[in-house]
C-alpha positions in Angstrom: 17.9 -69.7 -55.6 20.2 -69.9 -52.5 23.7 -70.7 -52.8 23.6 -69.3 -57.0 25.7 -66.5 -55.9 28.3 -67.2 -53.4 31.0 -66.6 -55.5 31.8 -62.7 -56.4 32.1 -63.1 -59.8 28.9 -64.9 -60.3 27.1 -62.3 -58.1 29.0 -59.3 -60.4 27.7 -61.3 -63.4 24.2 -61.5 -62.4 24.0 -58.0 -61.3 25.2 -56.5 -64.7 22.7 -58.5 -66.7 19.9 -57.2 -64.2 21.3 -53.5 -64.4 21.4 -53.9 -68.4 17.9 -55.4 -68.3 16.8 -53.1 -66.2 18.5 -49.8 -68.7 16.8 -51.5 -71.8 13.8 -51.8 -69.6 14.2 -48.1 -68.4 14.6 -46.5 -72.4 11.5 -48.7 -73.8 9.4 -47.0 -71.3 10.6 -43.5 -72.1 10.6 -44.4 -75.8 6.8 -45.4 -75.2 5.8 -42.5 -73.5 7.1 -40.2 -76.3 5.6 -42.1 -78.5 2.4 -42.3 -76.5 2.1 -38.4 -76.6 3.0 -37.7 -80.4 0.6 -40.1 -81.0 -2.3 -38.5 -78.9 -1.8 -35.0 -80.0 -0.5 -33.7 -76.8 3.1 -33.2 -77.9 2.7 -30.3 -80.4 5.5 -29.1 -82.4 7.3 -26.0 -81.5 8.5 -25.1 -84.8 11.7 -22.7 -84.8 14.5 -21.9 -87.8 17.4 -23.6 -86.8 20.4 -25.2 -88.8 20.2 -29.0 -89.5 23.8 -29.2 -90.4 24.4 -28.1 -86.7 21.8 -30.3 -85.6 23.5 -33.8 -87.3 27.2 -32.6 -86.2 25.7 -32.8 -82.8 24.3 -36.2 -83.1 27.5 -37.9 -84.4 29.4 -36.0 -81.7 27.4 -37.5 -78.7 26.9 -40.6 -80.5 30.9 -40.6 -81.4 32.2 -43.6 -78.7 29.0 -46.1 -80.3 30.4 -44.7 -83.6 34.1 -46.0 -82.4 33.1 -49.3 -81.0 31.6 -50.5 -84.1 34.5 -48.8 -86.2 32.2 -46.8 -88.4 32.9 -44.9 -91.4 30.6 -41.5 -91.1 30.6 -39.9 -94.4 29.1 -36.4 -93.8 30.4 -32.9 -95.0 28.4 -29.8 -95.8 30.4 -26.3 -96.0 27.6 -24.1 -95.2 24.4 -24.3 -92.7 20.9 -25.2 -93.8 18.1 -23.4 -91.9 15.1 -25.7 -92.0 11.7 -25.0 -90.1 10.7 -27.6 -87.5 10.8 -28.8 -84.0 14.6 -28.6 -83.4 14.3 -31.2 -80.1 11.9 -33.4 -82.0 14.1 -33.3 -85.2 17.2 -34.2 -83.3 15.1 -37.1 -81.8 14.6 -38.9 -85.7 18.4 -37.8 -86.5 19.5 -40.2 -83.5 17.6 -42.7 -84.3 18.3 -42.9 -87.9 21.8 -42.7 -86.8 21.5 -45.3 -83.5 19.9 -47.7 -86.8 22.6 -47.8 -88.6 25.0 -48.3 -86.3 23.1 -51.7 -85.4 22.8 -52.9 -89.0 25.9 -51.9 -90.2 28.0 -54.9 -92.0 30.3 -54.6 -95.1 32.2 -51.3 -95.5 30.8 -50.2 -91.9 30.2 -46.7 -93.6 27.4 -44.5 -92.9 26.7 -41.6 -95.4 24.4 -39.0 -94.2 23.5 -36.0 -97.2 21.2 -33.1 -97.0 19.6 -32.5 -100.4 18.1 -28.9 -100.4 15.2 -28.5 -102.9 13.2 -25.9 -104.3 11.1 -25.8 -100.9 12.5 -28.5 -98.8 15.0 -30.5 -97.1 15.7 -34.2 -98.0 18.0 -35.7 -95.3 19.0 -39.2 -95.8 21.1 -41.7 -93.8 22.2 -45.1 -95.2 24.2 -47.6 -94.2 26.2 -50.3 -95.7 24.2 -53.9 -94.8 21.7 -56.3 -95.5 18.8 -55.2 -96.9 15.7 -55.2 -95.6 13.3 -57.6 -97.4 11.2 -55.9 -99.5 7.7 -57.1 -97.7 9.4 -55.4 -94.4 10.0 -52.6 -95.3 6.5 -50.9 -94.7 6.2 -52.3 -91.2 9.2 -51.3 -90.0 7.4 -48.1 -88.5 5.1 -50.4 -86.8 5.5 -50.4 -83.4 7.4 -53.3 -81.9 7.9 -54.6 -85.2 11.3 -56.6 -85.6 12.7 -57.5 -89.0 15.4 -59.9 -87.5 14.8 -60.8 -84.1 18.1 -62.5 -83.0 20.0 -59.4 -84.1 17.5 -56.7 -82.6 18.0 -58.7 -78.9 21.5 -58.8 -79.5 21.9 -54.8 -79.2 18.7 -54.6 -77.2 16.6 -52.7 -79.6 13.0 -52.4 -78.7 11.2 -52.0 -82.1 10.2 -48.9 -80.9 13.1 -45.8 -82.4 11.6 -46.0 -86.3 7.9 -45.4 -84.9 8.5 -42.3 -82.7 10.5 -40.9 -86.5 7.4 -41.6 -88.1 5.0 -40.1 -85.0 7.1 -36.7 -85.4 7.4 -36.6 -88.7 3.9 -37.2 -88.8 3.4 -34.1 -86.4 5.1 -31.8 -88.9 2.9 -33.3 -91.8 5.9 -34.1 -93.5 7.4 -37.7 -95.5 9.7 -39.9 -93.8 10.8 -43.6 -96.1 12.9 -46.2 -96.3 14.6 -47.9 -99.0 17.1 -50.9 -100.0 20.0 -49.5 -102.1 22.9 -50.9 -104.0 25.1 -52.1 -100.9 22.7 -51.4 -97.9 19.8 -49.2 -96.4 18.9 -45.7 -96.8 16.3 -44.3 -94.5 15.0 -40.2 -95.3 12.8 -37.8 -94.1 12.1 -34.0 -95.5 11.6 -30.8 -93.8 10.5 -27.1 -94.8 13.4 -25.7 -95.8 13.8 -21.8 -94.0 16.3 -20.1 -96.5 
């Protein structure tokens, strides 16, 4: 309306909350149209041997200044590589977004642990994070698309509902497990590969 935005300041205001719409806006739609070809076939694995300990080293790194503002504790540490056989790009896709989740729920010690458990024939990755848990009848929908558990909190960090679907689409694609589950002091989200020894 005419005369809302004389001042500077209110016109700077207004335009960051239209650019920040318009980012959160811009990464639903690309989130929906991953989504929307994992889920219609027409995104096909390219399965490779690569090392997932490289892989999750490289998450934390790009996601390192999201890990300083919220003053995260990132427990991780394995001495030697772990060659799994899957999509690498795909992969790195569910690591971020297990990691991007629990940097938005975490509360108490602020730590996230992240372990590789390597099994007779596969991988168990799991990422958890100290916080609420998530109430038991939520927990099966939360890889339902759009589905919010808390929706004051998922609007403050401008979550779409969207990240935990497109894990479950690709891990889905590699015919493989993904879960989630309340622990002691928090949430601990998994998923297993083909290990490639």
């Amino acid at each position: 309306t005419e005369g809302m935005a004389e001042e500077k300041e209110s016109r700077d205001y207004y335009c960051e909350v239209i650019m920040d719409e318009a980012n959160k806006m811009n990464k639903m739609v690309r989130q929906l149209l991953t989504l929307n070809a994992l889920e219609s076939g027409n995104d096909q694995a390219a399965m490779e041997r690569f090392n997932l300990v490289e892989l999750i080293q490289g998450v934390l790194s790009a996601t390192r200044i999201l890990i300083e503002q919220k003053e995260a504790v990132i427990d991780f540490s394995c001495d030697h590589p772990v060659y799994v056989w899957a999509d690498e790009f795909k992969i790195e896709e569910v690591v971020t977004n297990y990691v991007s989740n629990a940097l938005n729920h975490l509360a108490g010690e602020n730590k996230i642990t992240i372990t590789i458990q390597e099994l007779t024939e596969t991988v168990c990755v799991t990422v958890k994070n100290t916080g609420q848990p998530i109430p038991e009848t939520d927990l099966p929908n939360v890889w339902t698309k759009f589905y919010k558990v808390d929706k004051a909190r998922t609007r403050a960090y401008g979550g779409s509902g969207i990240g935990l679907s497109i894990v479950k689409a690709v891990m889905d694609s590699h015919h493989k497990e993904c879960g989630a589950r309340n622990v002691d002091d928090g949430v601990e989200f998994w998923f297993t590969l083909d290990s490639s020894k």
